[in-house]
PyMOL Python script that loads the backbone (N, CA, C, O; Angstrom):
from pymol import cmd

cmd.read_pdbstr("""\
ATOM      1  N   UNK A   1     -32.903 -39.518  38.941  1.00  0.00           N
ATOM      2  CA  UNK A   1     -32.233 -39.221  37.686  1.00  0.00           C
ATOM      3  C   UNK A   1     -33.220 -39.443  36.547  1.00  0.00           C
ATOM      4  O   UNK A   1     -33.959 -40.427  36.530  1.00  0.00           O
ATOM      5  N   UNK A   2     -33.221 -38.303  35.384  1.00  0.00           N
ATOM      6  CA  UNK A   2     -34.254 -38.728  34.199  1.00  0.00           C
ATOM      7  C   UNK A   2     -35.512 -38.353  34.522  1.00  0.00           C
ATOM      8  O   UNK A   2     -36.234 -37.753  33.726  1.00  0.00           O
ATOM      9  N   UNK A   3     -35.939 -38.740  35.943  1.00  0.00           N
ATOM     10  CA  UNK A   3     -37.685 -39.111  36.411  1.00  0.00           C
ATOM     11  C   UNK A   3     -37.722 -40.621  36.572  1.00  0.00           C
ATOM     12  O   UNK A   3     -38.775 -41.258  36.608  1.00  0.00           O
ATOM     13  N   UNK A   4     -36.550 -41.138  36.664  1.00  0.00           N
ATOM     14  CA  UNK A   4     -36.909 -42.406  36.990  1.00  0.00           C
ATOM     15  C   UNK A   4     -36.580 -42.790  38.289  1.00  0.00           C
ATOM     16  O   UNK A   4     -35.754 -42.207  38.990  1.00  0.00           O
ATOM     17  N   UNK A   5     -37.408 -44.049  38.701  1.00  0.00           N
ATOM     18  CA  UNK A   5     -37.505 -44.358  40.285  1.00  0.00           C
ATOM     19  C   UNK A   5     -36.332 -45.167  40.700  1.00  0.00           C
ATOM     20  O   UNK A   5     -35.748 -45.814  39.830  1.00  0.00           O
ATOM     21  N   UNK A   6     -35.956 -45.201  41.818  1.00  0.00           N
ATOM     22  CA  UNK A   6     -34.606 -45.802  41.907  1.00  0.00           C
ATOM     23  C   UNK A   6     -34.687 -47.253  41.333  1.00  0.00           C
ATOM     24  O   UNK A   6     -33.718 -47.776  40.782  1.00  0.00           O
ATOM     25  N   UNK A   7     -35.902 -47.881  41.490  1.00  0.00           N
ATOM     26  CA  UNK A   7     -35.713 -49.470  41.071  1.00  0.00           C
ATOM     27  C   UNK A   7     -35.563 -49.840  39.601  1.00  0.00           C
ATOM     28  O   UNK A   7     -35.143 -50.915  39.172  1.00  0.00           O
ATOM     29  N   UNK A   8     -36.033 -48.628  38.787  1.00  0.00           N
ATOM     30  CA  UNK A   8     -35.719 -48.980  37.844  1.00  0.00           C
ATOM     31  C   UNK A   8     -34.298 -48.545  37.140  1.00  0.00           C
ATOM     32  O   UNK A   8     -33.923 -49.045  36.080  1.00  0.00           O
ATOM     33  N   UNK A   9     -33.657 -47.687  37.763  1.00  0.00           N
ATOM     34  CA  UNK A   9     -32.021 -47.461  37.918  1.00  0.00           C
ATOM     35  C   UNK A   9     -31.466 -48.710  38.295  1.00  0.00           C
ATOM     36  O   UNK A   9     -31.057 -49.416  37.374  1.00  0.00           O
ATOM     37  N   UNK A  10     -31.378 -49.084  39.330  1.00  0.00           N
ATOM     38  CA  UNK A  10     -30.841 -50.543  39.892  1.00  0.00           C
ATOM     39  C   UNK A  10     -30.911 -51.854  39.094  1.00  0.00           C
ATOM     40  O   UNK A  10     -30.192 -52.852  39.147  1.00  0.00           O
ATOM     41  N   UNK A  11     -32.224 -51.499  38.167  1.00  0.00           N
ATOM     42  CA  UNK A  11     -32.565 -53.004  37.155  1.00  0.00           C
ATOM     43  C   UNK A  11     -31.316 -52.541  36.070  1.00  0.00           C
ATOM     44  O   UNK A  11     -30.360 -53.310  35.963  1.00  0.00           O
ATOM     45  N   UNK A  12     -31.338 -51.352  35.316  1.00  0.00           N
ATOM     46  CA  UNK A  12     -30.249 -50.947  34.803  1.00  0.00           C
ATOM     47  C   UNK A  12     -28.801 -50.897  35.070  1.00  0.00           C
ATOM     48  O   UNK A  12     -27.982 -50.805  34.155  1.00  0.00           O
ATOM     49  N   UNK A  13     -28.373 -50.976  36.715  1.00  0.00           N
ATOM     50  CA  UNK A  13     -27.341 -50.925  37.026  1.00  0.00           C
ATOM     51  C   UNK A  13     -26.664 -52.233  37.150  1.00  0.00           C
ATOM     52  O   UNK A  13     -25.435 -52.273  37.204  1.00  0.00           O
ATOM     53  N   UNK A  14     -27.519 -53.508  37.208  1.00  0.00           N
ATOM     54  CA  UNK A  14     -27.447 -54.673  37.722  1.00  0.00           C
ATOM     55  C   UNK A  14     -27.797 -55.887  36.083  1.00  0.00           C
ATOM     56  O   UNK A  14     -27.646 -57.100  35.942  1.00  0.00           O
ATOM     57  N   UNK A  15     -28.223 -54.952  35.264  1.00  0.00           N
ATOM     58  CA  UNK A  15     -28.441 -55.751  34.333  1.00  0.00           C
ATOM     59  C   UNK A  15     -29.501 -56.625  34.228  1.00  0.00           C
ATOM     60  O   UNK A  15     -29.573 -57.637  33.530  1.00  0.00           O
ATOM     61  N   UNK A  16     -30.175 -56.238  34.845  1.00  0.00           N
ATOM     62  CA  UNK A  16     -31.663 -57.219  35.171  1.00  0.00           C
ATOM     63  C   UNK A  16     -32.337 -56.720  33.358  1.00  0.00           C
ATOM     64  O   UNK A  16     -32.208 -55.705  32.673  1.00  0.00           O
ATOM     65  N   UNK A  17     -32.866 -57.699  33.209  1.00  0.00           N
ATOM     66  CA  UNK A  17     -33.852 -57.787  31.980  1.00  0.00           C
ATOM     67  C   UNK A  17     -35.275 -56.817  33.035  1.00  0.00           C
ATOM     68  O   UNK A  17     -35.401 -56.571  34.234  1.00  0.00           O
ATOM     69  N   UNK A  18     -36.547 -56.360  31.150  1.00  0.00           N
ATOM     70  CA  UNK A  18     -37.297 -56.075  32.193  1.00  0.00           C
ATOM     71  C   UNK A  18     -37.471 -54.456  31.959  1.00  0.00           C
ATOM     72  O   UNK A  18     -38.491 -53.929  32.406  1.00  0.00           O
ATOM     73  N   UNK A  19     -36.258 -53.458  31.097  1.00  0.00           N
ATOM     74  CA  UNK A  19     -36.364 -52.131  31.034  1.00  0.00           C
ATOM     75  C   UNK A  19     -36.412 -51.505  29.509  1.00  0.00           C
ATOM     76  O   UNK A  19     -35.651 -51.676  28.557  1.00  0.00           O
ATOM     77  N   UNK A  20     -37.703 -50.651  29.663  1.00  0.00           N
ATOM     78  CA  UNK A  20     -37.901 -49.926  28.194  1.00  0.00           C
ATOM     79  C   UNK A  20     -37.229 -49.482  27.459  1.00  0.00           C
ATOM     80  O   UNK A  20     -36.797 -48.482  28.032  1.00  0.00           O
ATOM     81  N   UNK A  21     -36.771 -49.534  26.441  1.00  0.00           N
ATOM     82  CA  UNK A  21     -35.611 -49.238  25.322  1.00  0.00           C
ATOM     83  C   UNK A  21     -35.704 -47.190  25.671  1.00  0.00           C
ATOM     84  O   UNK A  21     -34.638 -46.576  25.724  1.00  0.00           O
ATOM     85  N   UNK A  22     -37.165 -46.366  25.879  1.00  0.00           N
ATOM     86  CA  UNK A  22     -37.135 -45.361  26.389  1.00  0.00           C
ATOM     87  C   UNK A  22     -36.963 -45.247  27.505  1.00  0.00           C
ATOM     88  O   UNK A  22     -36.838 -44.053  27.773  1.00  0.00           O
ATOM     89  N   UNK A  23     -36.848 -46.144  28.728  1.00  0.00           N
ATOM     90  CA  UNK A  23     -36.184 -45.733  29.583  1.00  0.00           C
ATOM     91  C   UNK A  23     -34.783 -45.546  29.748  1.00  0.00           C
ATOM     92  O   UNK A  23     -34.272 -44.884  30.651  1.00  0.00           O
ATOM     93  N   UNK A  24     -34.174 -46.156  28.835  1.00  0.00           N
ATOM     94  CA  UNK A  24     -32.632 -46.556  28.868  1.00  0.00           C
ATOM     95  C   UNK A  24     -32.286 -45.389  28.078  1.00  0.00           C
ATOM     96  O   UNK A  24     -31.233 -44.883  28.467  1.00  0.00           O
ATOM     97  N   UNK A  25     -32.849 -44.771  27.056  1.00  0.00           N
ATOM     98  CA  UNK A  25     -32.887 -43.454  26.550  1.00  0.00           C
ATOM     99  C   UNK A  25     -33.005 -42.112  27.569  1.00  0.00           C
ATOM    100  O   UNK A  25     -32.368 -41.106  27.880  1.00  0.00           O
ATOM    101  N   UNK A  26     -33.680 -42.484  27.729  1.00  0.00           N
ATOM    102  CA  UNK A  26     -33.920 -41.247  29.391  1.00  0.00           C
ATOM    103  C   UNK A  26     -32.659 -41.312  30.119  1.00  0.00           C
ATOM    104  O   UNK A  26     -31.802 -40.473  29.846  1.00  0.00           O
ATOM    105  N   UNK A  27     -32.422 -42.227  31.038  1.00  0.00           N
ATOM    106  CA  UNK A  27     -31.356 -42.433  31.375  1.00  0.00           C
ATOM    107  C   UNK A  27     -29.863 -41.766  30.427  1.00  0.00           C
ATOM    108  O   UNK A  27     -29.125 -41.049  31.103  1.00  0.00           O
ATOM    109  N   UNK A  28     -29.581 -41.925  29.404  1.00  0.00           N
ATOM    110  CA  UNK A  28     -28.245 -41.786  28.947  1.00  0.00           C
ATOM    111  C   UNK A  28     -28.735 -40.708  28.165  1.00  0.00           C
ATOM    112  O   UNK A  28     -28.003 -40.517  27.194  1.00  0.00           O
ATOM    113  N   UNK A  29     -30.238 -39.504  28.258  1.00  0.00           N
ATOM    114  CA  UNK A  29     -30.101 -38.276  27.860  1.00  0.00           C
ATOM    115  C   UNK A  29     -29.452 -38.067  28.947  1.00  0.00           C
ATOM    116  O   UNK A  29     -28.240 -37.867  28.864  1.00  0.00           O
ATOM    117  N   UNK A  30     -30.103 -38.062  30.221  1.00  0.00           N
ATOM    118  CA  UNK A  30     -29.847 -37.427  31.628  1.00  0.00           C
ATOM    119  C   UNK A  30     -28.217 -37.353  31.936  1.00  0.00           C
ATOM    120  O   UNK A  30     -27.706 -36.454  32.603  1.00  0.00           O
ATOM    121  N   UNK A  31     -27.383 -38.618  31.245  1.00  0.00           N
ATOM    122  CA  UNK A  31     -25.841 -38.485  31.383  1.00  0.00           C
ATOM    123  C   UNK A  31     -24.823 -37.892  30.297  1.00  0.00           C
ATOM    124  O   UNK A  31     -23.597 -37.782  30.265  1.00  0.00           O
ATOM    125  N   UNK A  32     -26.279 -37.425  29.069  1.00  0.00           N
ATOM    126  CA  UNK A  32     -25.202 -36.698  28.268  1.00  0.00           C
ATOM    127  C   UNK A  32     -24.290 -37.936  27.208  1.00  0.00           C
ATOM    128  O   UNK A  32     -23.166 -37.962  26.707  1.00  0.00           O
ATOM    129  N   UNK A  33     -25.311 -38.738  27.219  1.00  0.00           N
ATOM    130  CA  UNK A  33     -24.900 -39.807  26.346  1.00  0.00           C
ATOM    131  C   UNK A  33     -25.951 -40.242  25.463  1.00  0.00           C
ATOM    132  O   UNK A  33     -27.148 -40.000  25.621  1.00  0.00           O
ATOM    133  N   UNK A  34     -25.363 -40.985  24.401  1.00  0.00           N
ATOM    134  CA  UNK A  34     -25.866 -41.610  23.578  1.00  0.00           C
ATOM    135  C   UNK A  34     -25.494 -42.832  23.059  1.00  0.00           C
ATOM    136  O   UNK A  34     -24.305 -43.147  23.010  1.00  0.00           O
ATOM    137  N   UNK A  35     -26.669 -43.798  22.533  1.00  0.00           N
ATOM    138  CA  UNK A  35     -26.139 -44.796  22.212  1.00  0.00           C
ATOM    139  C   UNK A  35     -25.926 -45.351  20.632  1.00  0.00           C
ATOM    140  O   UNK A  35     -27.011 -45.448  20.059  1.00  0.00           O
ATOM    141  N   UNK A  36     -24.902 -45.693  19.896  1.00  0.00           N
ATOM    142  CA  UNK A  36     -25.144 -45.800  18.790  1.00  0.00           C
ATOM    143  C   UNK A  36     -24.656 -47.122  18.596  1.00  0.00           C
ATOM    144  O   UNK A  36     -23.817 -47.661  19.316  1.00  0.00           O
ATOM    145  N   UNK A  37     -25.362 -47.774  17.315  1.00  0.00           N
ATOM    146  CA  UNK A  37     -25.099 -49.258  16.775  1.00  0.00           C
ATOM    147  C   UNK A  37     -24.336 -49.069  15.495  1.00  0.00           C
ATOM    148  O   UNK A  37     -24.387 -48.345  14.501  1.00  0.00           O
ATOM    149  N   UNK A  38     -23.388 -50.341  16.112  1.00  0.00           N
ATOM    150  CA  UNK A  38     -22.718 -51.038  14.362  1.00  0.00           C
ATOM    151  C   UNK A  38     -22.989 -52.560  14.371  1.00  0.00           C
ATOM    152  O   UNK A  38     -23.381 -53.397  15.185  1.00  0.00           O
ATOM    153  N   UNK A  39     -22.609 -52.523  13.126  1.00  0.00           N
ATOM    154  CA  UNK A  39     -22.611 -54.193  12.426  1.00  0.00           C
ATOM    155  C   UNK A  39     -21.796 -54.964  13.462  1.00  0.00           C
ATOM    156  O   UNK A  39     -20.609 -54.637  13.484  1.00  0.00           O
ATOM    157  N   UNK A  40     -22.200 -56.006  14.410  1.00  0.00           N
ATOM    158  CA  UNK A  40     -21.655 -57.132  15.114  1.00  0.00           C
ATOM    159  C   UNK A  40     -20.670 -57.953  14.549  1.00  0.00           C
ATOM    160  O   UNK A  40     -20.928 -58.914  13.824  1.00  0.00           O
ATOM    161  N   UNK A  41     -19.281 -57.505  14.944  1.00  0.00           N
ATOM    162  CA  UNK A  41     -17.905 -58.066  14.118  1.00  0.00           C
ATOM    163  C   UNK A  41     -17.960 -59.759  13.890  1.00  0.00           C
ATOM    164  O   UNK A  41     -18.502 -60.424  14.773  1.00  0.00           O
ATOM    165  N   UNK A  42     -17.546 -60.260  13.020  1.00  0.00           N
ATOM    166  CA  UNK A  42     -17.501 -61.561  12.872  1.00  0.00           C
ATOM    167  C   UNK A  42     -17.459 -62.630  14.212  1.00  0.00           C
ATOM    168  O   UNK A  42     -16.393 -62.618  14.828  1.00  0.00           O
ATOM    169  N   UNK A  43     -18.226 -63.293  14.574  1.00  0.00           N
ATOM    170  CA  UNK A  43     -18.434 -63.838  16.163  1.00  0.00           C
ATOM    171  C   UNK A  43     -18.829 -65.561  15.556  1.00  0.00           C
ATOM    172  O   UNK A  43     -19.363 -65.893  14.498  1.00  0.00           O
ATOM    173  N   UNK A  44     -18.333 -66.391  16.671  1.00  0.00           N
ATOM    174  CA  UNK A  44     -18.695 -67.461  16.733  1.00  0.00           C
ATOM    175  C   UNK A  44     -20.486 -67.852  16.871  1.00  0.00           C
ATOM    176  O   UNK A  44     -21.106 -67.109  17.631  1.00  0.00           O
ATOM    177  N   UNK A  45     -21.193 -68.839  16.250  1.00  0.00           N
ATOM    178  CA  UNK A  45     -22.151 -68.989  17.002  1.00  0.00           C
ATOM    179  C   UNK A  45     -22.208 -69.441  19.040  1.00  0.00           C
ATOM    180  O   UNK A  45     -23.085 -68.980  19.771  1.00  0.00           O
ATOM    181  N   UNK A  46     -21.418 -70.100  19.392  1.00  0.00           N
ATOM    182  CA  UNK A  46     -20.936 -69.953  20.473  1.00  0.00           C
ATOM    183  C   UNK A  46     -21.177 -68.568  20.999  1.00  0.00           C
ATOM    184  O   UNK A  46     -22.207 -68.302  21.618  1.00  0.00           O
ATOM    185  N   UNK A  47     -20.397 -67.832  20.800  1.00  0.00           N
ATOM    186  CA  UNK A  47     -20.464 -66.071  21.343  1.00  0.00           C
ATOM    187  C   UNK A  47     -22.187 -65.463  20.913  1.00  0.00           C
ATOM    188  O   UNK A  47     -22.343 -64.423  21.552  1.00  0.00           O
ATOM    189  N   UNK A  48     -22.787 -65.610  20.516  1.00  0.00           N
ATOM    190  CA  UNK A  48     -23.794 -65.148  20.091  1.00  0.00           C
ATOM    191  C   UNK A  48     -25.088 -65.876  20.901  1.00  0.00           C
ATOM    192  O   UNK A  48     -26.200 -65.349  20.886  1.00  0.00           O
ATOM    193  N   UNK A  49     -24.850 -67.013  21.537  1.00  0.00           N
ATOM    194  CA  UNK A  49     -25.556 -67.998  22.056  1.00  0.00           C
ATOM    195  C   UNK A  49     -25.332 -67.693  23.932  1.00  0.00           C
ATOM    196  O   UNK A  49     -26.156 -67.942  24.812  1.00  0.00           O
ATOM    197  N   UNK A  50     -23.873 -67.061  24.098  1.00  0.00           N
ATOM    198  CA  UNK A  50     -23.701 -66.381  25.180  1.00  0.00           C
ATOM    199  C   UNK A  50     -24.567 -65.054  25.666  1.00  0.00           C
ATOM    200  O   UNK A  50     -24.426 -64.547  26.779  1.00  0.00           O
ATOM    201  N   UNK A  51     -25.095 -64.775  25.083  1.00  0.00           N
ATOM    202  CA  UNK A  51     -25.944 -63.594  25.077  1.00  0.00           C
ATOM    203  C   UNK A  51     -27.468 -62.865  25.602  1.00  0.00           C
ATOM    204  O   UNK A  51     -28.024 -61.820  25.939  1.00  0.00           O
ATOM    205  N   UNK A  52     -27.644 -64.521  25.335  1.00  0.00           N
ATOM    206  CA  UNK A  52     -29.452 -65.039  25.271  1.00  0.00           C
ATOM    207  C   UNK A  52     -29.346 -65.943  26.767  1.00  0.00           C
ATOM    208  O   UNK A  52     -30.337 -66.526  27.208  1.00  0.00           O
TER     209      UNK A  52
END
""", "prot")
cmd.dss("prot")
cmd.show_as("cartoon", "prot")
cmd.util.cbc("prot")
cmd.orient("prot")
């Protein structure tokens, strides 16, 4: 899928850290998607510390 090799699908599928912001682009041209950002709704530091 994209041109990418299965392992780096699987790091994506599994959530592994580790994958190029253009690969993840490649990927969600290839599905006809896109990704877009908003402002992070009011969150605990707690929730934000979950993340990292």
């Amino acid at each position: 899928m994209a041109g990418q090799r299965q392992e780096m699908i699987s790091k994506i599928e599994t959530g592994q850290g580790g994958v190029k912001l253009s690969t993840l682009f490649d990927v969600l041209a290839a599905l006809g998607l896109e990704m877009t950002l908003e402002p992070r709704s009011q969150s605990s530091t707690a929730d934000i510390e979950d993340i990292f």
